[in-house]
Structures are given as structure tokens and as C-alpha cells.
C-alpha positions as semicolon CSV with decimal commas, in nm:
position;residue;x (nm);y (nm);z (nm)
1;X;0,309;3,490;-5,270
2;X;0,228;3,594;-4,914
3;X;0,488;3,783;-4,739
4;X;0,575;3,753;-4,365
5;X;0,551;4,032;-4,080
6;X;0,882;4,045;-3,981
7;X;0,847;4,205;-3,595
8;X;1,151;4,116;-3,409
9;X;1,086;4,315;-3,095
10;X;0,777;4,328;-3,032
11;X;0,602;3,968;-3,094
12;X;0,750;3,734;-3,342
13;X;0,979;3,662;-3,624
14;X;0,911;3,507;-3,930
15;X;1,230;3,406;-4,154
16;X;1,123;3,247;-4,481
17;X;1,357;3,044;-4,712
18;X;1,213;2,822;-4,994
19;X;0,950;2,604;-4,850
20;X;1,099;2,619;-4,478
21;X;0,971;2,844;-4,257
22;X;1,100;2,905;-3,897
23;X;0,844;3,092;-3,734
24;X;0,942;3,269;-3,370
25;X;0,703;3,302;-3,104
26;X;0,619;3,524;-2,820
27;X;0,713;3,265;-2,553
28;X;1,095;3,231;-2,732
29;X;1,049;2,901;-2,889
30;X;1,065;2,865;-3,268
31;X;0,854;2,625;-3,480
32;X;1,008;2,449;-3,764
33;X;0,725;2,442;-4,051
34;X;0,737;2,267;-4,393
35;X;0,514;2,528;-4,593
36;X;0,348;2,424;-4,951
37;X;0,261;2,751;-5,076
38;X;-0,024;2,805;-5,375
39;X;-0,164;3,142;-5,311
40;X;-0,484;3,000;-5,167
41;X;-0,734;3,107;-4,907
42;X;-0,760;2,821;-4,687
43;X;-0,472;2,721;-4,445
44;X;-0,475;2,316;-4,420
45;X;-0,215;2,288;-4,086
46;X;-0,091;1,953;-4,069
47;X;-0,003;1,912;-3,673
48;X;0,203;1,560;-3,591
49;X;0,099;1,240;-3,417
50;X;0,216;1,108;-3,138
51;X;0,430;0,932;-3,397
52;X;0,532;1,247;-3,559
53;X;0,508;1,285;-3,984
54;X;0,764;1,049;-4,137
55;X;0,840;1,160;-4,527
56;X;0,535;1,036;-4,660
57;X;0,299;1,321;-4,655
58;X;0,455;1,524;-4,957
59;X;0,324;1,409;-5,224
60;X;-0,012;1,483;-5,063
61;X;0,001;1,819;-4,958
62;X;0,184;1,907;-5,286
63;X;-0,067;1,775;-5,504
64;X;-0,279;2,005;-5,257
65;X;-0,090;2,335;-5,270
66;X;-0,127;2,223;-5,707
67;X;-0,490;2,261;-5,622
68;X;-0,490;2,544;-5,418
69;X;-0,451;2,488;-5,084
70;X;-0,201;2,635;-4,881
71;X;-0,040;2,359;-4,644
72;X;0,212;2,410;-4,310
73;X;0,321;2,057;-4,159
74;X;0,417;2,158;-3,839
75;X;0,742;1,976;-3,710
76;X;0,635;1,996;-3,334
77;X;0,868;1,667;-3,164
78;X;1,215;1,900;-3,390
79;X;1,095;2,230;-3,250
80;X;1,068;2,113;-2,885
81;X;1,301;1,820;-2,876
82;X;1,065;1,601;-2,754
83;X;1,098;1,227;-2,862
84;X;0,822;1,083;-3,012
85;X;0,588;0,865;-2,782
86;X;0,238;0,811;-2,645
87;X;0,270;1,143;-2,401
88;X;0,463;1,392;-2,641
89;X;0,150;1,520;-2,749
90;X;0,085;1,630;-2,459
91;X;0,397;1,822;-2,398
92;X;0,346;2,072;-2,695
93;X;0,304;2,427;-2,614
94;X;-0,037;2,538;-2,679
95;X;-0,039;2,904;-2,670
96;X;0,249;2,848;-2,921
97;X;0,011;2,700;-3,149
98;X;-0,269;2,940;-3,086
99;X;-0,018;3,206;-3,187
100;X;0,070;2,994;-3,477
101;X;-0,291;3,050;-3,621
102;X;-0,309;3,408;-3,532
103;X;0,036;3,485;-3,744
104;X;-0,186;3,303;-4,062
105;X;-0,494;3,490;-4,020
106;X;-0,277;3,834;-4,012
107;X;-0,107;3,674;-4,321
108;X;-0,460;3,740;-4,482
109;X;-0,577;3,328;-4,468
110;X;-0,926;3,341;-4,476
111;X;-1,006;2,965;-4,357
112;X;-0,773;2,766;-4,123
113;X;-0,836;2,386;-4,098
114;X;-0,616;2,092;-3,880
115;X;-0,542;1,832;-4,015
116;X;-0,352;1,540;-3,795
117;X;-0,439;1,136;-3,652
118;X;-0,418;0,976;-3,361
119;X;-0,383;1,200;-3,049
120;X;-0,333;1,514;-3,261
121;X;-0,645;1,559;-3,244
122;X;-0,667;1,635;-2,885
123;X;-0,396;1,932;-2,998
124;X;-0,615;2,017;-3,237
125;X;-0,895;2,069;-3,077
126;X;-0,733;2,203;-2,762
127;X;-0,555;2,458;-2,981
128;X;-0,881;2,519;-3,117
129;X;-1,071;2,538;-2,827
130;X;-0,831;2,813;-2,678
131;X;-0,799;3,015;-2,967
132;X;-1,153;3,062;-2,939
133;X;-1,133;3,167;-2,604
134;X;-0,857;3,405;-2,652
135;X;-1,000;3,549;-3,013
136;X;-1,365;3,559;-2,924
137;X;-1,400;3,751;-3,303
138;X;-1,209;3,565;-3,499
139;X;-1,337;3,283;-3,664
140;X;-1,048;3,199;-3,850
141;X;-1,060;2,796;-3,757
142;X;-1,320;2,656;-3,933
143;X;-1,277;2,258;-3,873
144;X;-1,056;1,962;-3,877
145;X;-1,012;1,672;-4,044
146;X;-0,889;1,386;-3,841
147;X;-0,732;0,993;-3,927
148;X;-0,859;0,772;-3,669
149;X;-0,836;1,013;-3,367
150;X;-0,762;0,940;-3,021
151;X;-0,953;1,139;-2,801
152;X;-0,932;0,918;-2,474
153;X;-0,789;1,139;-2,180
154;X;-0,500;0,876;-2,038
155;X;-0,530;0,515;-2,034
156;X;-0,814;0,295;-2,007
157;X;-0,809;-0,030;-1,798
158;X;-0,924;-0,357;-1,914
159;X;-1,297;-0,357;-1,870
160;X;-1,377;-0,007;-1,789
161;X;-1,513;0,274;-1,979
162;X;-1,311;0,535;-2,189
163;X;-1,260;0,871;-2,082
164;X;-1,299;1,095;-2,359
165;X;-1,087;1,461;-2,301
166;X;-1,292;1,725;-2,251
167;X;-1,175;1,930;-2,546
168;X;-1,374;1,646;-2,771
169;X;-1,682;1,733;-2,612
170;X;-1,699;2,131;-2,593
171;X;-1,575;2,157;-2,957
172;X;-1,814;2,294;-3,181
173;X;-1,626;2,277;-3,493
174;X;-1,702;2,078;-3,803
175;X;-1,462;1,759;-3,809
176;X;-1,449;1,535;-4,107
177;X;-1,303;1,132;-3,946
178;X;-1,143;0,909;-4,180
179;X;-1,124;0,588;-4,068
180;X;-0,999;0,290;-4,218
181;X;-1,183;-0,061;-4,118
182;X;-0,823;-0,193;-3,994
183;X;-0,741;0,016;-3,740
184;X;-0,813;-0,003;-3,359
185;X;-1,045;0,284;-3,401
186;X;-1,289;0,157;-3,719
187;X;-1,492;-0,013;-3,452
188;X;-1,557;0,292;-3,237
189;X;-1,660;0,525;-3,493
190;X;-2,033;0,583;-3,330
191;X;-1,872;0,623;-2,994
192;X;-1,643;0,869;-3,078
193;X;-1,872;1,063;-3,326
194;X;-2,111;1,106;-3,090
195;X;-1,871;1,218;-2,872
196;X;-1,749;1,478;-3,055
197;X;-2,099;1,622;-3,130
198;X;-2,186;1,677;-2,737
199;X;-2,049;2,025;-2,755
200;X;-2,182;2,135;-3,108
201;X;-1,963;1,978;-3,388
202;X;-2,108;1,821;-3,709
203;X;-1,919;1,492;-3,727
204;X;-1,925;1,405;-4,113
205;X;-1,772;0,989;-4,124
206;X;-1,542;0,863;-4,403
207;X;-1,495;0,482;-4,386
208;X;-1,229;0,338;-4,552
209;X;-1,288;-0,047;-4,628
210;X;-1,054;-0,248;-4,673
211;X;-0,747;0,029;-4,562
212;X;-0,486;-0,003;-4,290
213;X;-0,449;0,238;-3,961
214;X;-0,210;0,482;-4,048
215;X;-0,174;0,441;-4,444
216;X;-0,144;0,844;-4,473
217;X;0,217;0,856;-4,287
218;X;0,402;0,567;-4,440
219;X;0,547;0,511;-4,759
220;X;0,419;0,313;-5,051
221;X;0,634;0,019;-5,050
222;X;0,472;-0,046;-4,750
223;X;0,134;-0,040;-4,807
224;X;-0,148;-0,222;-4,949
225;X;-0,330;-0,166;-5,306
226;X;-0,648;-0,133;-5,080
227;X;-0,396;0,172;-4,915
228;X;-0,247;0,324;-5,216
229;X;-0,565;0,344;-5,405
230;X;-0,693;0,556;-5,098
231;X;-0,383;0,702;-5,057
232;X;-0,370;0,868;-5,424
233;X;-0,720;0,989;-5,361
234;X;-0,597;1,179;-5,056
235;X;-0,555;1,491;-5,204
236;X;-0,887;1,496;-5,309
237;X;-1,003;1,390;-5,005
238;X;-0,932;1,649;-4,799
239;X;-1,029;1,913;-5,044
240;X;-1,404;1,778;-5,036
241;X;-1,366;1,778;-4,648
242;X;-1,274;2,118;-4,641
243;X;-1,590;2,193;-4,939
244;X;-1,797;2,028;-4,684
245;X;-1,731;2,175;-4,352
246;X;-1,704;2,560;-4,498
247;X;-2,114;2,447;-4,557
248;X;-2,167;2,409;-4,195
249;X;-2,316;2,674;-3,963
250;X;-2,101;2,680;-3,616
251;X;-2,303;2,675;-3,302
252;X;-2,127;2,966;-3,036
253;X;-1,887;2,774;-2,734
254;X;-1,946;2,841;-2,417
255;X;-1,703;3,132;-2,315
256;X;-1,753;3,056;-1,966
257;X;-1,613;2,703;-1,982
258;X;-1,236;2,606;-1,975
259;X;-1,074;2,301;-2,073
260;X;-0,830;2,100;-1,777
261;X;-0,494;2,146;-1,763
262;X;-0,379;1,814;-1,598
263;X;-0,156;1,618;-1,756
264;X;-0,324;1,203;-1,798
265;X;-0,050;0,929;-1,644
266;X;0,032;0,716;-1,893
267;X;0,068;0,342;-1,758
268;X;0,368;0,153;-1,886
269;X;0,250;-0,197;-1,944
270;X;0,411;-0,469;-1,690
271;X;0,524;-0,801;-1,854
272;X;0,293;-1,000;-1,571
273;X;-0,025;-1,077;-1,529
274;X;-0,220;-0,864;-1,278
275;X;-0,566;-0,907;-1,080
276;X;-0,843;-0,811;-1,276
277;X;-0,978;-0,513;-1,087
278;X;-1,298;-0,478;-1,271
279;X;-1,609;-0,640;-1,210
280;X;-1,571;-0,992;-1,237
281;X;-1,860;-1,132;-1,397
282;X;-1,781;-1,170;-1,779
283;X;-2,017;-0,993;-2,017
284;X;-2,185;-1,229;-2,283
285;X;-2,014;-1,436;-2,514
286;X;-2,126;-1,611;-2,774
287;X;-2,040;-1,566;-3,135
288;X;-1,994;-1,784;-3,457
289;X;-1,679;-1,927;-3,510
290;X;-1,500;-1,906;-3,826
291;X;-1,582;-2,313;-3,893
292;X;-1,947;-2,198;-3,833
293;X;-1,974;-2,324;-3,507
294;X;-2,178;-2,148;-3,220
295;X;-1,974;-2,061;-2,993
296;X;-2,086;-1,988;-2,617
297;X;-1,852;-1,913;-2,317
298;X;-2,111;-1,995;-2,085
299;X;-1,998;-2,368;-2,218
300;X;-1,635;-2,334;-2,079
301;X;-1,735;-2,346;-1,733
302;X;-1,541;-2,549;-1,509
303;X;-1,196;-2,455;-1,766
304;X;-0,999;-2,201;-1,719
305;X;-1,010;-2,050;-2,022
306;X;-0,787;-1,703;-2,192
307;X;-1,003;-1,490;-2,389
308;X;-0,789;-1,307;-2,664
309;X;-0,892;-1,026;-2,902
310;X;-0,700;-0,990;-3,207
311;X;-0,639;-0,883;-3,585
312;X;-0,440;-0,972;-3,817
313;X;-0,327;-0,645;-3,895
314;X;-0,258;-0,603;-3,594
315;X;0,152;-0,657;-3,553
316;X;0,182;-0,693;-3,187
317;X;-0,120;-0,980;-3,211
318;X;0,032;-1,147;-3,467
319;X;0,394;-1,154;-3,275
320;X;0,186;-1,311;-2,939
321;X;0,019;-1,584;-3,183
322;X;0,317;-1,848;-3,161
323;X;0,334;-1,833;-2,806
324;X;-0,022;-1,886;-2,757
325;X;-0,046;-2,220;-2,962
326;X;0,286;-2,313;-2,788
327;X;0,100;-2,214;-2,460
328;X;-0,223;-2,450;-2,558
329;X;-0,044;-2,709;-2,692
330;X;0,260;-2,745;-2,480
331;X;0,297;-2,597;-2,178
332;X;-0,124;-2,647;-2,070
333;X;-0,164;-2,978;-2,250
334;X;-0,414;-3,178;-2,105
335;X;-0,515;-2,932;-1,884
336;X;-0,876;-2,821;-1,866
337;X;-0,751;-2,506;-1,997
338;X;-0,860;-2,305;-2,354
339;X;-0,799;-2,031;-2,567
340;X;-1,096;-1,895;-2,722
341;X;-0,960;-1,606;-2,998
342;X;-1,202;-1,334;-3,129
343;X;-1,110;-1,162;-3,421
344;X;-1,164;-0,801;-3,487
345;X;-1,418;-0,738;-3,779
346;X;-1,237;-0,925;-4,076
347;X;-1,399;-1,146;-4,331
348;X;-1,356;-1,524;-4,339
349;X;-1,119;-1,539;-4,702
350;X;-0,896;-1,256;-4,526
351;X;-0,846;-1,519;-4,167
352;X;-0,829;-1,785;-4,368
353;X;-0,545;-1,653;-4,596
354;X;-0,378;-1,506;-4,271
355;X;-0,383;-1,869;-4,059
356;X;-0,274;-2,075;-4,363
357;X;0,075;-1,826;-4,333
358;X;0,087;-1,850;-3,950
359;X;0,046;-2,183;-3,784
360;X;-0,259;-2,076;-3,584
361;X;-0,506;-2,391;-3,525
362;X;-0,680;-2,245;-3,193
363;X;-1,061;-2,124;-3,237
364;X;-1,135;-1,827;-3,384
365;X;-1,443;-1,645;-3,287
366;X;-1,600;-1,375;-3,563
367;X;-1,663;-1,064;-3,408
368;X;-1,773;-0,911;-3,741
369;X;-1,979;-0,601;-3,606
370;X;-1,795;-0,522;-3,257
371;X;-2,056;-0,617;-3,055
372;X;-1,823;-0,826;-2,793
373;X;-1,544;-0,526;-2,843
374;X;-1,822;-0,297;-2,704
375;X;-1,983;-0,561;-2,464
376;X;-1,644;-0,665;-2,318
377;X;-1,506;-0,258;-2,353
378;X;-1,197;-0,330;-2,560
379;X;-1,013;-0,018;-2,667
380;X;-0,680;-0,165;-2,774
381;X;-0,511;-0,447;-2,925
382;X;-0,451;-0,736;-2,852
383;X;-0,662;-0,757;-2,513
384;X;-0,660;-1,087;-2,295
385;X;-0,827;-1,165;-2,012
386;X;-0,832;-1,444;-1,837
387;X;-1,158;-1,668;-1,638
388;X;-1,094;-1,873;-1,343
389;X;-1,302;-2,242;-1,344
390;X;-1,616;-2,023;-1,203
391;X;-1,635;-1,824;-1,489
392;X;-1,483;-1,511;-1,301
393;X;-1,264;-1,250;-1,492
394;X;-0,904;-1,246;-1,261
395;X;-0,666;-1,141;-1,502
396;X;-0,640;-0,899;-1,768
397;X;-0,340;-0,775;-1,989
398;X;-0,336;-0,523;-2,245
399;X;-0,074;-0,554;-2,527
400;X;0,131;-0,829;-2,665
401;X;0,311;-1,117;-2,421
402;X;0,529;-1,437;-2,459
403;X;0,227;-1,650;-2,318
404;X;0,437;-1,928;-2,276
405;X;0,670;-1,785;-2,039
406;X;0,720;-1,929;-1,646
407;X;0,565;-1,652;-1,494
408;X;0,269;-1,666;-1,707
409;X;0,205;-2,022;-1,678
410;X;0,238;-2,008;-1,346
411;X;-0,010;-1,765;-1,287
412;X;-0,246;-1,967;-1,505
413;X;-0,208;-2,330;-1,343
414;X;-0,278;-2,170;-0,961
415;X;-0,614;-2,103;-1,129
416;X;-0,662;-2,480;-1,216
């Protein structure tokens, strides 16, 4: 069992009681870690989501510490009192954390990995990134192993471009991505991989068919056999992760480079319509439909037509659905007005099963490879936009609405 400097005055202080450990930092601020002790080597630190941990990680990293990895899960939104959201990530200390590692390589760890989703992986490699900076000999942090990460620096409008944080491009650590196929993410593995390798990292991909976005963090009554059958292979996962990456040769960072320190704006999403501000013109369109038509949106012109990207494990899609059929069928009927739908990447039997449980008789485009979630640079769902009778893009929305409300019908009808 590893035992804890205990240096009051001059740095830190580590208490340790059981599996809790409240480790106190230089800067006065104490971080509440759930430790899984087993005598190991390798550090595997867990660091939150925007979402934080939930209860459903222990199993995992217990069956982990069983096979000999050490495991912290790192209560971050508890130590700071910050409520969980899109931003809080943001809001964590980072010297904190790069302290954090330092106390476990004095505490004789040989190997420290991260392990986190979503935007934890900007901490993670931001924490990483800085450490390296500060600790130019230590080589203590030897990769990370991410769940769908979100590396986009702030939001991304409707028909623009992602912005990727810098810290995913100047880190040149191993990362091992899981990704499951049904999650907002599966479709931009390539994109972000090859982000990730601009500053030096080998990017090793795990795709997991048939899994839902954010299995890992929620309990099993909730989840899928697809999910549990993953999610009782975790364990092992990560340890072959770890086997892989301690393989890998790191390239040297630039020391002369530093990462920004301005915070993104996060935009809250307005219930209303607004001007498209992109370019107008509509990228290509034409997929087969799930009736094996051909579908071409070049054959809509002259209609104003909504254009909605969806899955169907995707909740707030599947809460919009009513109130687009009621927007088709009642509020627009007889209108020269249509709702073309284009589903994310899922098989025919699994939209079949899904429409025959929600009353959902608009078309349904198959978008099986993301090649109109690239083309028409969709980062999010569901995403909507709108075309005018010219075939012009003038509204988009991001995000779930009740599309047969006043204001949006309104909006829609001044285009006919």
C-alpha cells in the first residue's frame, strides 16, 4: 500500500481514509478523489465530463484495481462547486490538476494515464499539455484513453466548420478513442483522429457497433445488451489500451508553444428560428430513402422544404418527431411545403422497428456513411435547416423545437 507525503506547510496535504482521499493543493483548494488501490504501477485517473461520473463507474475501475491498476476518479464539479453543464469543464483549475499528477509520480507511479469522455478530454490534454511544460523531465503521463471526446473549442454554427482546441493538436501523447456507432461523435471519428495526430499523437480507434453514447457512466438497467456486453468488457478494455500505448515512442512538444487561455462563449440556444448566416447555397443532396427511393433535393425546388437530421437514439430528436408530422400534416397542409428527414447511420430493421413505435410517416433519407453530415457540416443533433422556394438555406436551428408552434409556422409560411 502506498503511503502519502503528508507536508502541511510547505505544499500539500494528503489525508487518506479507506478508499477516499482528500488531497490539498498548493493553490488552497482540496480535491475529493475516489481511489481503487491494487499496488500497481500505472495510475489510470478518471477526470469527469461535463456531465460529471454518476455511480456507474465502480464496478469498472474495481474490476481494474483486481487486475492491477491503480484508479483515482477525480470528483472535480464536488471539489469546486461547480454545477454540472456544457462550460464546467472549463472552469476546473488546471495547475490543480497538474499538481495532482506530480503528488502520484512522487508516490512512486511509474505510468499515469487519463481516462474521461466528452469534453474531458480537452482537461486532459490541457492538463497534459502543461505538465509537460512545467516538468520538462518527467514523463510520467504516458496517454489517454478517451469515450467519444469533444475537442471543439466553443460552439459551432449551423453550416460552418469546427474549431478544434488547440490542446488537441499540439498533444503528442498516445490516445486510445472509443466510440460507439450511436453517438454524435461515431461519424467524426477520421476528423477528429486526424486531428489529434497534427501535433504528434498516435490515435489508436475502437469502434463500438451497435453501442450507445455514453454507456460507460450510466447504470445497467438502462442500457442495451449491445451496451452491457461492451460494458462488462470495459475493464479489459482499458487495460489493452494502456498495453498498447506504453508500446508507443512519444515524439518531443514544442516547449516554445503555449496553449490559449480564453475561455469559448457558449451560445444558449433561442426557441426561434434565426437567419441562416452561412452561405446560402445548399450542399448536395441526394440519398436513398429508406423505401428505396432516390431521393434528390434539387427536385424540391419551388417548395419550401425543412431539412432535418436525426437518430433515433437520439432523445431530443425523437421528442421534436410529433411536432414535425403535426407540422406537415396540420398546420402546412396543402402547402407546397416538405420535410425531408435524414437519418444518422442506422440500418433499415433498426428505423423500421423505431417508426412502427412512433407515428413517424414523413420520408426518411439513409445517410448510412455520413457523407451529407460532412457535406452539410453537422456536428450535433438534431440539426434543421430550412430552404426558401429558390433553394436558398435561410434558417437554421440546432437542437430540439415544438415545430408546430405560432412562431415557427409563421416564420415558415412568409417563406411561401
Amino acid at each position: 500500500m502506498r503511503w502519502f507525503c503528508f507536508l502541511v506547510v510547505l505544499f500539500y496535504s494528503v489525508s487518506y481514509a479507506g478508499e477516499d482521499l482528500e488531497i490539498g493543493l498548493s493553490s488552497g483548494n482540496t480535491i475529493s478523489v475516489d481511489s481503487y488501490p491494487s499496488d500497481g504501477e500505472a495510475l489510470l485517473v478518471y477526470l469527469p465530463s461535463e456531465r460529471g461520473h454518476g455511480n456507474a463507474y465502480v464496478p469498472t475501475v474495481q474490476q481494474l484495481a483486481f487486475l492491477g491498476t491503480d484508479v483515482w476518479v477525480i470528483d472535480l464539479h464536488s471539489s469546486y462547486m461547480i454545477a454540472k453543464s456544457r462550460s464546467s469543464i472549463d472552469k476546473f483549475n488546471i495547475d490543480d490538476l497538474v499538481e495532482l499528477v506530480s503528488i502520484a509520480e512522487s508516490n512512486n507511479y511509474d505510468k499515469v494515464y487519463f481516462l474521461t469522455s466528452g469534453r474531458g478530454a480537452k482537461l486532459a490534454l490541457r492538463t497534459a499539455f502543461n505538465h509537460q511544460q512545467k516538468y520538462p523531465k518527467s514523463n510520467i503521463i504516458a496517454g489517454h484513453i478517451f469515450h467519444s471526446p469533444h475537442i471543439i473549442s466553443g460552439s459551432t454554427s449551423l453550416g460552418e466548420d469546427a474549431q478544434y482546441d488547440d490542446s488537441a493538436m499540439k498533444s503528442n501523447l498516445p490516445i486510445y478513442m472509443i466510440m460507439p456507432q450511436n453517438s454524435t461523435k461515431f461519424l467524426r471519428t477520421e476528423e477528429i483522429s486526424n486531428t489529434l495526430k497534427i501535433g504528434g499523437s498516435s490515435v489508436f480507434t475502437h469502434l463500438f457497433r451497435g453501442a450507445s453514447g455514453g454507456f460507460e457512466r450510466r447504470p445497467e438497467k438502462d442500457l442495451s445488451e449491445e451496451d452491457l456486453r461492451y460494458k462488462r468488457d470495459l475493464s479489459e478494455t482499458y487495460m489493452r489500451a494502456i498495453q498498447i500505448m506504453s508500446t508507443v515512442n512519444v515524439p518531443d512538444i514544442n516547449r516554445e508553444t503555449r496553449l490559449s487561455t480564453s475561455k469559448p462563449k457558449y451560445l444558449l440556444y433561442d426557441p426561434k428560428l434565426l437567419p441562416y448566416k452561412g452561405n446560402k447555397t445548399p450542399p448536395k443532396l441526394e440519398l436513398e430513402s429508406i423505401l428505396g427511393e432516390s431521393i434528390d433535393l434539387k427536385d424540391y425546388r419551388g417548395k419550401v422544404v425543412l431539412i432535418n437530421f436525426w437518430a433515433s437514439w437520439c432523445k431530443p430528436c425523437v421528442k421534436e418527431i410529433p411536432s414535425l408530422v403535426r407540422l406537415k400534416d396540420e398546420r402546412m397542409k396543402g402547402e407546397d411545403f416538405e420535410i425531408l428527414t435524414v437519418n444518422i447511420g442506422e440500418d433499415k430493421d433498426t428505423i423500421n422497428e423505431f417508426v412502427i413505435k412512433v407515428k413517424f410517416d414523413l420520408p426518411i433519407l439513409l445517410d448510412k456513411d455520413g457523407i451529407a453530415v460532412n457535406d452539410w457540416k453537422v456536428y450535433a443533433y438534431p440539426s434543421n435547416f430550412i430552404l426558401d422556394r429558390y433553394g436558398e438555406i435561410r434558417y437554421a436551428y440546432r437542437g430540439a423545437l415544438e415545430w408546430d408552434s405560432d412562431s415557427i409556422v409563421k416564420a415558415i409560411e412568409d417563406l411561401l
